[in-house]
C-alpha positions as CSV (number, residue, x, y, z in Angstrom):
1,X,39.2,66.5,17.7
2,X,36.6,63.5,16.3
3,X,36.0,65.8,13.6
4,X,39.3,67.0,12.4
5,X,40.4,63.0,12.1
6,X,38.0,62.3,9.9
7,X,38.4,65.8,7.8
8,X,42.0,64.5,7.5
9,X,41.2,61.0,6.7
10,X,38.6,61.9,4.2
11,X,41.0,64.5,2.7
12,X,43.8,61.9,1.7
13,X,41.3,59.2,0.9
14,X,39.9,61.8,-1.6
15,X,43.3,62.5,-3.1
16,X,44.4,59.0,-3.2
17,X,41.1,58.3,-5.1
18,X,41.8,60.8,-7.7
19,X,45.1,59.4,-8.4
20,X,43.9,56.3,-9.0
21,X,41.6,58.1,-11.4
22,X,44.1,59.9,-13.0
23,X,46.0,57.0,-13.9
24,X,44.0,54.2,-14.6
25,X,40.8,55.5,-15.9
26,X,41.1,56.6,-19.6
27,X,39.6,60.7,-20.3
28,X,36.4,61.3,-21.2
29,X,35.7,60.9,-24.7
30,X,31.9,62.0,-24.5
31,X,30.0,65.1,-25.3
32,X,32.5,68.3,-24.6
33,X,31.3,71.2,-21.7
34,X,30.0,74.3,-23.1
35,X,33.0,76.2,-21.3
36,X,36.3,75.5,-20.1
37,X,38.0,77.7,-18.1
38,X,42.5,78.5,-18.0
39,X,43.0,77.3,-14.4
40,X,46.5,77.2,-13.3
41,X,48.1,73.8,-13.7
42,X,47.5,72.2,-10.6
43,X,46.5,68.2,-9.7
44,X,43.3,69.9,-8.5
45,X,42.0,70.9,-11.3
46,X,40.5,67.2,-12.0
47,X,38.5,68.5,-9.4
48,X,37.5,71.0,-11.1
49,X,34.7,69.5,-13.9
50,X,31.3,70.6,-15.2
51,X,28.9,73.1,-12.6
52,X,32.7,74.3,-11.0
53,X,33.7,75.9,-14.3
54,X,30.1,77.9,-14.5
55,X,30.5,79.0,-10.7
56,X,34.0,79.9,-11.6
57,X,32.5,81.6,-14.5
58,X,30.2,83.6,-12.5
59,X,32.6,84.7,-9.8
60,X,35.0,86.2,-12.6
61,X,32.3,87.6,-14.8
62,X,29.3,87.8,-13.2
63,X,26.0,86.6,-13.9
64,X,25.5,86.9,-18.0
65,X,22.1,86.1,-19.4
66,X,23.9,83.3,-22.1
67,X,27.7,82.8,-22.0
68,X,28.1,79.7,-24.7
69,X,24.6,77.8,-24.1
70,X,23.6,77.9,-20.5
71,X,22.5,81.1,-19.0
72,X,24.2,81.8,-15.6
73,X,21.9,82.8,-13.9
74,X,20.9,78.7,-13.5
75,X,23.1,78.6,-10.8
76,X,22.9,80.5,-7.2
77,X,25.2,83.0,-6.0
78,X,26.7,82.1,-2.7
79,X,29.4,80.2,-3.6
80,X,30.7,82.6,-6.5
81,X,30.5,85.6,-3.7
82,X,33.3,83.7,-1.9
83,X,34.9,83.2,-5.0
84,X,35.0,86.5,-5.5
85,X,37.8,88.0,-3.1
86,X,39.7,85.3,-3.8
87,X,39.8,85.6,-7.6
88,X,40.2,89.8,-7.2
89,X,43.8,89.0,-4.5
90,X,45.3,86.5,-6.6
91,X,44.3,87.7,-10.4
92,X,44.5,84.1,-11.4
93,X,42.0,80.9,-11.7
94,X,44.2,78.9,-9.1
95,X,41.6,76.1,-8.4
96,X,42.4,75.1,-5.1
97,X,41.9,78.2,-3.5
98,X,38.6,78.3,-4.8
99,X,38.0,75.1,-3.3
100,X,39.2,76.3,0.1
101,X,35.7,77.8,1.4
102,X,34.2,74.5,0.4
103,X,36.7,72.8,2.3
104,X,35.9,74.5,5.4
105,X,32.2,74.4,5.2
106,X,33.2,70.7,5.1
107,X,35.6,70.4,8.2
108,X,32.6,72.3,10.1
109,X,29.8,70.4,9.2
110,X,31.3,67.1,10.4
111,X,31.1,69.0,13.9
112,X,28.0,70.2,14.1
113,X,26.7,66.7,12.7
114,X,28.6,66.2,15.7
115,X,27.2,68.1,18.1
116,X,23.7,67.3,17.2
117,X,24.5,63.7,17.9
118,X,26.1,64.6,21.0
119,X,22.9,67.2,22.4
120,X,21.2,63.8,21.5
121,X,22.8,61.5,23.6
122,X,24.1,59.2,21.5
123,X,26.8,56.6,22.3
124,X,29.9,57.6,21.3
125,X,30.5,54.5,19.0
126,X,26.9,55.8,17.1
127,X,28.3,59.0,16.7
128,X,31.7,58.2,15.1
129,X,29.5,55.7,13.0
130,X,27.4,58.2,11.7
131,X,30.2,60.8,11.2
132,X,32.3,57.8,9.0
133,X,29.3,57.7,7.1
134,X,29.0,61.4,6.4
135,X,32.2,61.6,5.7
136,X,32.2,59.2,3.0
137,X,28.1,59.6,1.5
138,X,28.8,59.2,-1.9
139,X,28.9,62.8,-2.8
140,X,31.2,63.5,-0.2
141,X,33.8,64.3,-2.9
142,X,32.1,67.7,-3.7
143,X,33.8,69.1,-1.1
144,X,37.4,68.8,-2.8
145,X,35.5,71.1,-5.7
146,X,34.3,74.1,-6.3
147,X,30.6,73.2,-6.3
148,X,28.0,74.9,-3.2
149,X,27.6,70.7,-1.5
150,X,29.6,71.6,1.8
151,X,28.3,74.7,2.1
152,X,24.5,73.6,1.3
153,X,25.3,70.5,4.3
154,X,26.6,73.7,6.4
155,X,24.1,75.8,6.7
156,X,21.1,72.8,6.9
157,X,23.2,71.2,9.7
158,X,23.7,74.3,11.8
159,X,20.0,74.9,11.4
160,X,18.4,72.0,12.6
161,X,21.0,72.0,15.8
162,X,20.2,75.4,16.4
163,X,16.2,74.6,16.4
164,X,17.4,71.5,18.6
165,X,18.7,74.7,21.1
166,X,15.6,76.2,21.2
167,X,17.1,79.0,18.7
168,X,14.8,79.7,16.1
169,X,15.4,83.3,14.8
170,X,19.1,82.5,14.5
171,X,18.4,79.1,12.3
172,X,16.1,80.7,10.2
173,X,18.8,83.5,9.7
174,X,21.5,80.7,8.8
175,X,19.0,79.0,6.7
176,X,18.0,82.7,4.7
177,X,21.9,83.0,4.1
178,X,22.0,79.1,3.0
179,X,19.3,79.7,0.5
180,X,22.1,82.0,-1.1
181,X,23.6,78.8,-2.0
182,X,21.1,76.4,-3.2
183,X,17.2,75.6,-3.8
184,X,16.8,72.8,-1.4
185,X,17.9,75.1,1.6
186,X,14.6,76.8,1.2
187,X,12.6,73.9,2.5
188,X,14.7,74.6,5.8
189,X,11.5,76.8,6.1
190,X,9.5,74.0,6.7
191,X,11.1,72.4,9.3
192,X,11.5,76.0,11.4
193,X,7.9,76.3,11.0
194,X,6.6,73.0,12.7
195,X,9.6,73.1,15.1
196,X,8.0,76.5,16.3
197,X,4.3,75.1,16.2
198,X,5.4,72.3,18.3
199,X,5.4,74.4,21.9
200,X,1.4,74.6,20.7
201,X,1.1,78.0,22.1
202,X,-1.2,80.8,20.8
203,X,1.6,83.0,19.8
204,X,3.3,80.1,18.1
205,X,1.5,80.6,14.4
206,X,3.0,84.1,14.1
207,X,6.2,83.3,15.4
208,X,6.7,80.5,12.9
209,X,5.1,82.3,9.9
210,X,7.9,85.3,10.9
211,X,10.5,83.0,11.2
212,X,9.3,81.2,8.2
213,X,9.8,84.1,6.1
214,X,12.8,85.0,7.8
215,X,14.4,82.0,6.3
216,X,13.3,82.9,3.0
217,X,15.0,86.5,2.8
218,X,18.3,85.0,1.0
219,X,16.1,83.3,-1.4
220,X,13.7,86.4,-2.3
221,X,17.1,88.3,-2.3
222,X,17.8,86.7,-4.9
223,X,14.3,86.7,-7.1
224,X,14.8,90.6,-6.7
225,X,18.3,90.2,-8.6
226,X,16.7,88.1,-10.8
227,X,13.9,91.1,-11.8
228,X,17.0,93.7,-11.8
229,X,19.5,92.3,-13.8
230,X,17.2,90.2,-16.3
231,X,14.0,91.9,-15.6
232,X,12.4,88.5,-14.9
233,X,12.1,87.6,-11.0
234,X,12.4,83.7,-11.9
235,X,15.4,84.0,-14.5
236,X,16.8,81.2,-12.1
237,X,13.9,78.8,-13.2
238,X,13.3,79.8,-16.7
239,X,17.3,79.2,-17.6
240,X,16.2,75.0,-16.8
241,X,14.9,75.5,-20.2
242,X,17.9,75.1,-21.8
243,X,18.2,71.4,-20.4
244,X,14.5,70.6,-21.5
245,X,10.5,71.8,-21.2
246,X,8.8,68.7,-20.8
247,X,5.1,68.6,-20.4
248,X,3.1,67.6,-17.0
249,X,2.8,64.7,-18.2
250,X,5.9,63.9,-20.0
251,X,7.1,64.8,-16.3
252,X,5.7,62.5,-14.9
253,X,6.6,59.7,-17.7
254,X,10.2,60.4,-17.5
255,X,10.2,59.9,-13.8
256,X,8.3,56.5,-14.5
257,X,10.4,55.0,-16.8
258,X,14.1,56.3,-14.6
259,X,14.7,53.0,-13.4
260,X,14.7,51.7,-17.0
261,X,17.2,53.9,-18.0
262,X,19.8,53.3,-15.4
263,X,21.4,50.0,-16.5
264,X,24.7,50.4,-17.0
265,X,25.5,50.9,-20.6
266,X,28.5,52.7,-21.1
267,X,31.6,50.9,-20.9
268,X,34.6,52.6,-19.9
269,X,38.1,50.7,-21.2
270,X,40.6,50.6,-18.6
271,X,43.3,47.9,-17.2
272,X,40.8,47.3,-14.2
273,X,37.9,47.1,-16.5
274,X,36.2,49.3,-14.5
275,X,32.5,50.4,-16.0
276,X,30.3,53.7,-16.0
277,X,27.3,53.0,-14.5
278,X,26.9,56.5,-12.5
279,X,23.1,56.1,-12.9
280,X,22.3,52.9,-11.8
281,X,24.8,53.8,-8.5
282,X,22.5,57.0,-7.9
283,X,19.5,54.9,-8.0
284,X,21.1,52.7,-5.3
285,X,21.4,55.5,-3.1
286,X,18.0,56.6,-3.8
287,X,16.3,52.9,-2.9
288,X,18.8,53.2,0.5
289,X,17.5,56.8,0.6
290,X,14.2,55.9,0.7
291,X,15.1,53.0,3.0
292,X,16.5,54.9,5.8
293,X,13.4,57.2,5.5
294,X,10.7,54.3,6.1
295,X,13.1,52.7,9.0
296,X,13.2,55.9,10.8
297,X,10.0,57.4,9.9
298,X,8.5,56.8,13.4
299,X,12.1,57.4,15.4
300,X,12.5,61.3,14.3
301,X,9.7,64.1,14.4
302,X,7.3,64.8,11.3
303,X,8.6,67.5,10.1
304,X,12.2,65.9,9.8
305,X,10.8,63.3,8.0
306,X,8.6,66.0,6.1
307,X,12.0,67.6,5.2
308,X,13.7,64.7,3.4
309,X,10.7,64.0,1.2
310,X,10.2,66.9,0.2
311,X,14.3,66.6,-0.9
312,X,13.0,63.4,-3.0
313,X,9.9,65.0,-4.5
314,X,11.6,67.8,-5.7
315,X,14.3,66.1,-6.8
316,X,12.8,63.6,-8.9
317,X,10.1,66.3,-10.1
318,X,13.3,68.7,-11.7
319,X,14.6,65.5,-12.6
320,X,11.7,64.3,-14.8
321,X,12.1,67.6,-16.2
322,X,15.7,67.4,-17.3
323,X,17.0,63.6,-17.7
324,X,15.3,60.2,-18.0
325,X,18.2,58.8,-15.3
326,X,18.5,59.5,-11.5
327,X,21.8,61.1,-12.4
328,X,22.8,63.6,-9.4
329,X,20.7,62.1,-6.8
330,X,23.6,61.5,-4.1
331,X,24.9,65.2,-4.8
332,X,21.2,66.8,-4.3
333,X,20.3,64.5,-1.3
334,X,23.1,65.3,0.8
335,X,22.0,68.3,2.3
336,X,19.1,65.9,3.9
337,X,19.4,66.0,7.7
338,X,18.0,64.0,8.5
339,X,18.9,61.3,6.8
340,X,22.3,61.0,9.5
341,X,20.1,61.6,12.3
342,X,17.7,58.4,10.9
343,X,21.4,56.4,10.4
344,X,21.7,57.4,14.2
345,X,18.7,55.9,15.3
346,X,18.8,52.9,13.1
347,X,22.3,52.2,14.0
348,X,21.1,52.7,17.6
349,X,19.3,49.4,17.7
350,X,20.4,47.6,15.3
351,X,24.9,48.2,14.8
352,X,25.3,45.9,13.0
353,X,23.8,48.1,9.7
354,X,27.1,49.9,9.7
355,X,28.1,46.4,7.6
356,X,26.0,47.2,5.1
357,X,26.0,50.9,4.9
358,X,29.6,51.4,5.1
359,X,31.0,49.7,2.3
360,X,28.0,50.9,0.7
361,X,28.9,54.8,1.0
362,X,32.5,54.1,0.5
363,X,32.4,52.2,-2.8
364,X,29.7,54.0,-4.3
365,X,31.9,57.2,-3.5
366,X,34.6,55.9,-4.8
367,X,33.2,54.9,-8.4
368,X,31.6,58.4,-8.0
369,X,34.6,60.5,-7.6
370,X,36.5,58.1,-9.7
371,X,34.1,58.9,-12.8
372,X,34.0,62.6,-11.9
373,X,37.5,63.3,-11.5
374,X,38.3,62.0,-15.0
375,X,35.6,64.3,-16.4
376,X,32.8,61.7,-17.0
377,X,29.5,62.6,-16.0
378,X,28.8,61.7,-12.2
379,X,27.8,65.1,-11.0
């Protein structure tokens, strides 16, 4: 019941933030999108901006090796295969519905976020804390689109609480199908593998190398499709060309010099004199990203904490590769776990946090959306 209330609330505070949007937020005037796609006219297709149109792209044509600019094959299957059926009984692009499995991957992960909390025994009031601020992480909004975000959440949250059961071969079978959906669901490997070696028994080491590589079957699924259709197993990797080939070391000068580049420049004109500053509000999640990590660092085990920097490396590593701006960063983080289950401890002793976390999430998710649902570029 917790959960469905704050599906629901979340749902109409989503809308109600895309309306403002819609009316008071001038269009996009910037760089136009490779492709567009015919949706049927529908107030949910402001929902429907950049990556949605190359998943929606991919479930009605199927993985070309370059459409406009971008090869397809950049982006993971799992959410296109559920596009699929839908696009095949309706013979139209009718946005919404392919929003609907993202939707319920949503609803779901609130209550398993849930019952981890729960299996934890956590006060109730920490619980429905950390489930407001779930809810409303700044990238929450991806769940109204038709991006993999809720799905990605999904699978990560089901397998840490089935580890937390003592049910490792069915978490690393929910991770292998979550790696279907996204690149950061692979280093759910890492966390099955210490949670195995922790019972620090002989057999342990080959269960949670099996395990291990049980997780990754989704993923190498996928390389194989890679060698088939393009006969090059990491097509997936070598289509991030298209947004850049930096050097090593220009790497790691463009993650240097990030912070430099995300002061807000961009002024949008609108009665409310509202401004685009999408990077610098990703880089304020990051530093309270980072935050959250140190406070709970010795409050959650190793390999939880192991899991959310390795989130961070990678995603300032691809980063480095692609922009010179922490653009993205509160889309790609929220699949981190343990991040909610740090808020749960923090908020544990110390409550009062919620004042500073809450309106945090909620503003920062609502410029977020705001900017995105009037096509500007806050993915």
């Amino acid at each position: 019941m917790q959960a469905i209330i704050f599906f629901v609330s979340w749902f109409f505070y989503t809308l109600l933030v895309a309306w403002f949007s819609v009316n008071l937020l001038k269009p996009h005037v910037g760089r136009p999108y490779p492709v567009h796609f015919d949706y049927v006219p529908s107030f949910f297709n402001h929902f429907a901006h950049w990556d949605a149109v190359w998943y929606t792209h991919i479930a009605v044509y199927g993985y070309r090796n370059s459409t406009v600019h971008i090869p397809t094959i950049a982006f993971f299957p799992g959410y296109p295969m559920l596009m699929k059926p839908i696009h095949i009984l309706f013979h139209k692009n009718i946005a919404f519905l392919y929003m609907i499995p993202s939707l319920i991957f949503f609803g779901f992960s609130i209550y398993i976020l849930y019952l981890i909390l729960k299996d934890q025994n956590k006060p109730l009031s920490i619980i429905y804390m950390v489930l407001l601020l779930y809810t409303f992480y700044p990238a929450s909004f991806f769940a109204m689109s038709i991006y993999p975000v809720s799905a990605l959440n999904f699978f990560a949250l089901l397998t840490f609480y089935l580890l937390q059961k003592d049910k490792p071969l069915e978490a690393s079978i929910v991770a292998s199908i979550g790696t279907l959906f996204g690149p950061l669901a692979v280093f759910l490997s890492v966390v099955i593998f210490f949670s195995i070696l922790k019972a620090k028994k002989p057999e342990a080491y080959i269960k949670a190398i099996s395990y291990s590589i049980i997780s990754f079957l989704g993923f190498m699924a996928f390389i194989v499709y890679n060698y088939y259709k393009f006969k090059d197993p990491i097509a997936f990797i070598h289509a991030q060309d298209w947004w850049g080939k930096p050097s090593v070391f220009e790497h790691l000068k463009n993650i240097i010099t990030l912070i430099p580049h995300d002061i807000p420049t961009h002024p949008i004109s609108t009665p409310l004199g509202v401004y685009e500053f999408d990077h610098f509000i990703n880089l304020i999640i990051l530093i309270a990203y980072i935050f959250i990590i140190l406070m709970a660092i010795d409050k959650m085990p190793y390999y939880y904490t192991l899991f959310a920097v390795l989130i961070l490396l990678e995603y300032l590593w691809a980063l480095g590769g692609i922009f010179i701006n922490t653009s993205a960063f509160a889309r790609l983080s929220y699949i981190s776990v343990p991040i909610f289950i740090g808020l749960s401890e923090i908020l544990e002793e110390n409550p009062h946090y919620i004042g500073i976390f809450g309106p945090l999430f909620l503003s920062t998710n609502f410029i977020l959306e705001a900017l995105f649902v009037k096509n500007y570029w806050s993915i």
